[in-house]
C-alpha positions in Angstrom: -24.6 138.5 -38.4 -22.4 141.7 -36.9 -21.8 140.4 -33.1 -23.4 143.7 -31.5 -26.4 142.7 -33.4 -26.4 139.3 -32.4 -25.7 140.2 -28.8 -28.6 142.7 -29.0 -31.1 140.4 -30.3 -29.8 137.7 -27.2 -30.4 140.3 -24.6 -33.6 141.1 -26.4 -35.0 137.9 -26.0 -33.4 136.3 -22.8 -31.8 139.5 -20.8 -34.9 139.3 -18.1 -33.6 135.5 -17.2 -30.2 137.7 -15.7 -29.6 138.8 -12.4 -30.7 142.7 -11.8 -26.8 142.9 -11.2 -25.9 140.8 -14.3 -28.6 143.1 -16.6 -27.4 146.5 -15.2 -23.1 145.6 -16.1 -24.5 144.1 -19.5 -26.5 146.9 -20.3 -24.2 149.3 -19.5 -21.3 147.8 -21.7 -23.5 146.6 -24.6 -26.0 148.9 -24.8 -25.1 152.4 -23.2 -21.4 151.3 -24.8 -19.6 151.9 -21.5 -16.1 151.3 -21.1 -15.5 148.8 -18.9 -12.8 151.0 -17.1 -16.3 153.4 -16.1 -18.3 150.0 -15.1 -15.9 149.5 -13.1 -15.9 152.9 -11.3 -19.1 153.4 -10.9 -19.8 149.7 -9.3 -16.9 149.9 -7.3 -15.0 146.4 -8.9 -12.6 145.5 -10.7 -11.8 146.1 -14.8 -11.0 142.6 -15.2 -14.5 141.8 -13.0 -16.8 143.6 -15.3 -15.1 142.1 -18.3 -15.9 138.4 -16.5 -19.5 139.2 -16.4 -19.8 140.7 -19.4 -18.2 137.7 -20.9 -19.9 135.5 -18.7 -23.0 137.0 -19.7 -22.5 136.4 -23.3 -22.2 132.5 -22.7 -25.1 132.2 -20.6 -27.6 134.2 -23.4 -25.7 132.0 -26.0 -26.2 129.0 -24.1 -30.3 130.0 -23.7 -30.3 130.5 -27.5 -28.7 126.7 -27.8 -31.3 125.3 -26.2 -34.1 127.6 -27.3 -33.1 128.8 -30.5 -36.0 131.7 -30.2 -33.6 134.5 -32.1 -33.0 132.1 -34.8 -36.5 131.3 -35.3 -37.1 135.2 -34.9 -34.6 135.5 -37.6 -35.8 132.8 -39.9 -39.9 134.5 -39.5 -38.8 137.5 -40.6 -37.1 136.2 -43.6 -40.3 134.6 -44.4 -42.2 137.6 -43.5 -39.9 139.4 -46.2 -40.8 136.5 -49.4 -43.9 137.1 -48.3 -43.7 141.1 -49.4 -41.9 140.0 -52.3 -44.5 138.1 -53.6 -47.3 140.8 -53.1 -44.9 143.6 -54.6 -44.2 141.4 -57.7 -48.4 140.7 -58.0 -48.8 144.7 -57.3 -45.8 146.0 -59.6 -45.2 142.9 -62.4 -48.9 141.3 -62.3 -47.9 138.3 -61.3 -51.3 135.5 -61.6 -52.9 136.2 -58.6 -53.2 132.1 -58.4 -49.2 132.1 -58.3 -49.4 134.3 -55.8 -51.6 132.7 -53.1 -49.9 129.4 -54.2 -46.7 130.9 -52.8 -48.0 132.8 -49.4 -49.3 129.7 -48.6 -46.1 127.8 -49.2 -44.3 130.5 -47.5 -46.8 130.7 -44.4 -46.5 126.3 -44.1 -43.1 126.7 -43.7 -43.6 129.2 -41.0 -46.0 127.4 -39.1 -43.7 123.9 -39.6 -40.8 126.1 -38.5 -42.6 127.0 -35.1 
């Protein structure tokens, strides 16, 4: 997965467990793609600060998403999600037995739930 996205989806899902300090630097350089030469500038520290909190930031969402692992079971419903559109596109477009169908929604929507 690109690393922009992946730190995205982290701050997505665990960004509100940072400090209002932590969120506002991490936002600015990952989001608002701030430099962290005019991080630094505007909150009156250090280059080489900002750049320790952003990084330091990173390893504490990756360190949530060890324990947690809520964007990779994000990731792994919307895969599902997307077999699931498969199979109703090849019913709709190929007439696929509408037995064969359910059979495999159901599979699908098992794994989901056993997933959770």
């Amino acid at each position: 997965m690109n690393e922009i996205l992946e730190q995205a989806l982290l701050y997505d899902f665990y960004g509100e467990l940072l400090t209002d300090h932590q969120k506002e630097i991490y936002e600015q350089f990952m989001l608002e793609d701030f430099s962290l030469s005019e991080i630094a500038q505007g909150e009156g520290i250090s280059r080489q600060g900002v750049h320790d909190l952003v990084r330091r930031c990173q390893k504490i969402l990756e360190g949530y998403e060890a324990k947690l692992h809520l964007v990779e079971k994000f990731l792994s419903v919307k895969e599902k999600v997307r077999e699931i559109n498969e199979a109703l596109d090849a019913y709709e477009k190929e007439g696929t037995d509408i037995n064969t169908m359910v059979g495999e929604i159901r599979q699908i929507s098992h794994t989901i739930i056993e997933e959770l």
